[in-house]
C-alpha positions in Angstrom: 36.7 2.0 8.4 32.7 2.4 9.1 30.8 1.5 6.2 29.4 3.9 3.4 25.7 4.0 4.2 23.0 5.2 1.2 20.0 6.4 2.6 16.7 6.6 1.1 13.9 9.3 2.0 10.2 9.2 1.4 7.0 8.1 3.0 7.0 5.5 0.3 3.6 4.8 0.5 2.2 2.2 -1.6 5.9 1.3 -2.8 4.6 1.6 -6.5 6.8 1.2 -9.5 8.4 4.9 -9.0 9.2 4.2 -5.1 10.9 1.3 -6.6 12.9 2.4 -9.0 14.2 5.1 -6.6 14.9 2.4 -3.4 16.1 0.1 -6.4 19.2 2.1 -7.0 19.8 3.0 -3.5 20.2 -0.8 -3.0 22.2 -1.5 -6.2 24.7 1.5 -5.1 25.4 0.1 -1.3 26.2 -3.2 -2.8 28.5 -1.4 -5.4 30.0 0.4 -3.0 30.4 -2.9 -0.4 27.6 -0.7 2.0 24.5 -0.6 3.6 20.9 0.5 1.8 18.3 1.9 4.4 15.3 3.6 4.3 13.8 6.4 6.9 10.4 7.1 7.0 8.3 9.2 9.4 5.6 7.5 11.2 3.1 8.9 11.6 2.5 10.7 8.3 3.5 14.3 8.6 0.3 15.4 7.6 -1.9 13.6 10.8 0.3 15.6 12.7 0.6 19.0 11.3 -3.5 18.7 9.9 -5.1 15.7 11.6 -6.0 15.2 8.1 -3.8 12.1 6.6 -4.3 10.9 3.5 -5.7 7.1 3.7 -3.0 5.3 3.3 -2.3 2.5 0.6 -0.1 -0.3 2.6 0.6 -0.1 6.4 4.2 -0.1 7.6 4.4 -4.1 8.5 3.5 -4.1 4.3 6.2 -1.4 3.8 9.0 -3.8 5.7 8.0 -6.9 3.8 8.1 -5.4 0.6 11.3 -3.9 1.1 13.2 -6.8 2.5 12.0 -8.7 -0.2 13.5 -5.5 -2.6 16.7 -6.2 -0.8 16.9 -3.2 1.8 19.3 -3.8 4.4 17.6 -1.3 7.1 14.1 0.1 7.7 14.3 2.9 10.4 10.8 4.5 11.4 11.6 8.0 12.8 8.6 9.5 15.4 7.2 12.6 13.3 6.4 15.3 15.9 5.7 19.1 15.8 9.2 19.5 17.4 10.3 17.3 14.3 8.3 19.9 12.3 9.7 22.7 13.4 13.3 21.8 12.5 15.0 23.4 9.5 16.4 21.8 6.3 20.0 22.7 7.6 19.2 21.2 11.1 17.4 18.2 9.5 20.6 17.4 7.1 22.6 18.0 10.4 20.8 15.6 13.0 19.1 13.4 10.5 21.2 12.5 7.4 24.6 13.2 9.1 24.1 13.1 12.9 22.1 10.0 13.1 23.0 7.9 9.7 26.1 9.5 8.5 24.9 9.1 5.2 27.4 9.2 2.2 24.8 9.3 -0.3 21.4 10.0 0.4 18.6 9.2 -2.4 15.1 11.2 -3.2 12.0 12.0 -5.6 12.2 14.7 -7.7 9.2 15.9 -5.5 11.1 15.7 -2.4 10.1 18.3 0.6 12.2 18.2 4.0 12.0 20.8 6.5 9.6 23.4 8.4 6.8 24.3 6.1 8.4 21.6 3.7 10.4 24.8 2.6 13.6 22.4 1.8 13.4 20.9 -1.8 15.8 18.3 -3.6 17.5 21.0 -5.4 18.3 22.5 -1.7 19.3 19.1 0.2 21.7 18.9 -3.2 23.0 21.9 -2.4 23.4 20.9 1.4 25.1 17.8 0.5 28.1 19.9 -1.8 28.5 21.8 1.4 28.3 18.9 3.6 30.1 16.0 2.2 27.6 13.7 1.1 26.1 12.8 -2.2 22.9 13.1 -3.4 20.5 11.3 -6.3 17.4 12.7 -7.3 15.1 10.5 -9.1 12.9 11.4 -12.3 9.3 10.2 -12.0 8.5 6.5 -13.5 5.8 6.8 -16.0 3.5 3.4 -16.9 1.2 3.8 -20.0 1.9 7.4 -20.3 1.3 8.1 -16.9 3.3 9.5 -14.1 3.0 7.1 -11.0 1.8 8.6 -7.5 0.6 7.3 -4.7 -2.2 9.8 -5.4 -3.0 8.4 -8.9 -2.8 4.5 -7.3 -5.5 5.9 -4.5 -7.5 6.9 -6.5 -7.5 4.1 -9.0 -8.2 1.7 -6.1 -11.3 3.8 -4.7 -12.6 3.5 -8.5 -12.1 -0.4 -8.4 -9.7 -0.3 -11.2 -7.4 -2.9 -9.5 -5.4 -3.9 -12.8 -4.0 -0.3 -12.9 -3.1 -0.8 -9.2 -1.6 -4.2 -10.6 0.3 -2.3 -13.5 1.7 0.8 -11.6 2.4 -1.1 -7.9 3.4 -4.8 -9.4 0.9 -6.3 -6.8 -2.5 -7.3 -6.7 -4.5 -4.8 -4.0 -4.3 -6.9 -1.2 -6.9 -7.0 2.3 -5.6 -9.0 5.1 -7.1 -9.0 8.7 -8.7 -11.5 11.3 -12.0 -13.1 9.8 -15.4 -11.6 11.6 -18.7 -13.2 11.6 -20.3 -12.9 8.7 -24.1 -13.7 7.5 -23.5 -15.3 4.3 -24.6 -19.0 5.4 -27.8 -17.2 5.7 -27.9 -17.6 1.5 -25.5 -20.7 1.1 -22.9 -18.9 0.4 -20.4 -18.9 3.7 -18.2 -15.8 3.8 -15.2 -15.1 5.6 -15.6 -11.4 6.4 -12.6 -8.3 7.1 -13.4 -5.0 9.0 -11.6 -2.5 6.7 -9.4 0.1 8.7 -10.5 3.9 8.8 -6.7 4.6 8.3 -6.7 2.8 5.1 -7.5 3.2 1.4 -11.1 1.5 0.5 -11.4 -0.3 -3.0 -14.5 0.8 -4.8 -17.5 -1.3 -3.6 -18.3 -4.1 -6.2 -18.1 -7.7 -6.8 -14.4 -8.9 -7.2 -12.8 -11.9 -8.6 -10.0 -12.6 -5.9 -7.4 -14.9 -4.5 -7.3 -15.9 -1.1 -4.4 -17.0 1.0 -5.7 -19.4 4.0 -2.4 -21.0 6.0 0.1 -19.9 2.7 -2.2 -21.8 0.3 -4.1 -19.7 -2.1 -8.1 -20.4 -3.3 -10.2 -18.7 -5.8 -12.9 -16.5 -4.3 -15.7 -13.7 -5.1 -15.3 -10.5 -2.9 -18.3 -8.2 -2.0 -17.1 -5.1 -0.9 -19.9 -2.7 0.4 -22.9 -2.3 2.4 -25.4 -5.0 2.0 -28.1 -3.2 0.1 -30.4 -6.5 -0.6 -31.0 -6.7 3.3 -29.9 -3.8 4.8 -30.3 0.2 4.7 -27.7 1.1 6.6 -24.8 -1.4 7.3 -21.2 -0.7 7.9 -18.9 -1.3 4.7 -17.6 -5.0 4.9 -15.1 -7.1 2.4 -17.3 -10.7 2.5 -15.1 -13.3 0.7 -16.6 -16.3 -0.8 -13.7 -18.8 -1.0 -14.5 -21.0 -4.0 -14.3 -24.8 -3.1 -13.1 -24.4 0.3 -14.7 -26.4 3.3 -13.7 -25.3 7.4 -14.5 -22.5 9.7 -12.1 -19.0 9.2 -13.4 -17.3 12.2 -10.6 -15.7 13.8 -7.9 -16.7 11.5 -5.3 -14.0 9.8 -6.2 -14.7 6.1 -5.6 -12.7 2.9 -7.7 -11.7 -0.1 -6.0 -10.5 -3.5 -8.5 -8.4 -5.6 -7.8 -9.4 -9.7 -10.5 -8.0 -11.5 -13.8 -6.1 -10.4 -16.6 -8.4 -11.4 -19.4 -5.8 -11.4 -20.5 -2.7 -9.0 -22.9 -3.5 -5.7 -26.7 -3.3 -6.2 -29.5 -3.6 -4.3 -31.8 -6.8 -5.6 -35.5 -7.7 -5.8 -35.3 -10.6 -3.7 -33.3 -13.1 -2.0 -33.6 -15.4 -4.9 -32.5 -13.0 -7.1 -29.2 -12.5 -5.4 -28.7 -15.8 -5.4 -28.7 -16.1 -8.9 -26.5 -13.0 -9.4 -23.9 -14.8 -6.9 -24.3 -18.0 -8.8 -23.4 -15.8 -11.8 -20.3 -13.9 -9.9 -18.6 -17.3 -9.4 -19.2 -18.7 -12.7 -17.0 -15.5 -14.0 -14.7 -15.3 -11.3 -13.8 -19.0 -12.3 -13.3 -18.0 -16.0 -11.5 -15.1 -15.1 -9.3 -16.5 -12.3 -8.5 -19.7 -15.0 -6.9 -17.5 -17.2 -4.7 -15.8 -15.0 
């Protein structure tokens, strides 16, 4: 007999505390029920498609796979969204999708769950489908933290403001920017940096001065994160994450590394002088230190 398979549905982005509870007990369900938890997610977002306007995104899908497998997910399944895809109906996605290409038995979603063309299927509707059909379906309340309902909207928009302990306490996870180290010019002011391109797909934190972690070869290291433009010596300059990694002797260039945001120092500003900055850095890392200590 084939195994009972619980599906989960969503774009997931960001994974926060509500996209866990939901994939939570999808997982605890397939174990109760000696089956298989997997997860199906379009790529790319719907929205690039049908608008060419996506919203930036919070984690890219190599950070959705590692965050579920370490959740316990048996299967990640990225399904090609198309305008064919977007054309279908909510009975002809239950019937290729859910049942045609997972045989699903039970089939989990967010209260706020749209499926079909012009998103005109709901949860209440893929309920209904799944009476008719055979299959069961959960539908999960929204989480709320602090009085808040969590979104991958409200997490956005708290990283673009800098707030990265409210990314902290609706996600579980530090705000995280991980990429191949670039040339930087901080040796310039005696303060090497390791510095990341940030990509025009993803979400930006707000430009500031961070206390961080870094993680060089799986070993972590205090740090101090300027994210922004370089306003002491530039006017125009692309926006760059420069990571001063605290105590930390060797040459990054071209290494995978990544840096942990754990508390925006203070916001980026333009200085008097060279010397000034200097003393303004000197100030960050004396902070950072304090800061990082207690954690």
């Amino acid at each position: 007999m084939e195994k009972p398979l619980v599906l989960a549905l969503g774009n997931f982005d960001g994974v926060h505390k509500g996209h866990q509870h939901l994939i939570s007990e999808a997982i605890k369900e397939a174990k109760q029920c000696r089956g298989s938890s997997a997860v199906m997610i379009f790529d790319p977002h719907p929205r690039k498609v049908l608008s060419q306007e996506s919203p930036l995104l919070l984690t890219t899908i190599n950070q959705r796979a590692g965050i579920l497998a370490e959740m316990g997910l048996d299967y990640l399944v990225l399904t090609p969204f198309t305008k064919e895809v977007a054309s279908w109906s909510p009975e002809y996605f239950v019937d290729h999708i859910i049942l045609g290409t997972f045989n699903a038995s039970t089939v989990y979603v967010g209260y706020n769950y749209f499926f079909g063309r012009g998103a005109s299927g709901d949860a209440r509707l893929l309920q209904q489908l799944g009476e008719q059909k055979g299959f069961a379906v959960r539908i999960i309340e929204p989480v709320t933290v602090s009085g808040q309902v969590v979104s991958s909207t409200l997490v956005r928009r708290c990283l673009e403001e800098g707030d990265v302990e409210a990314v902290y306490a609706f996600t579980g996870r530090w705000p995280a920017l991980s990429g191949k180290v670039q040339r930087g010019e901080g040796r310039d002011i005696k303060f090497p940096t390791a510095n990341l391109d940030f990509d025009p797909e993803m979400a930006r934190p707000g430009r500031g001065v961070y206390a961080a972690r870094a993680i060089v070869d799986g070993r972590s290291h205090d740090a101090v994160v300027n994210i922004g433009q370089k306003p002491t010596f530039h006017q125009e300059y692309p926006v760059v994450a420069e990571a001063h990694i605290l105590d930390f002797n060797g040459d990054l260039y071209g290494q995978n590394i990544t840096v942990m945001l754990i508390k925006k120092l203070r916001d980026e500003r333009k200085f008097p002088s060279r010397e000034e900055l200097i003393n303004q850095i000197e100030r960050d890392i004396k902070n950072a230190r304090e800061i990082l200590n207690r954690q």
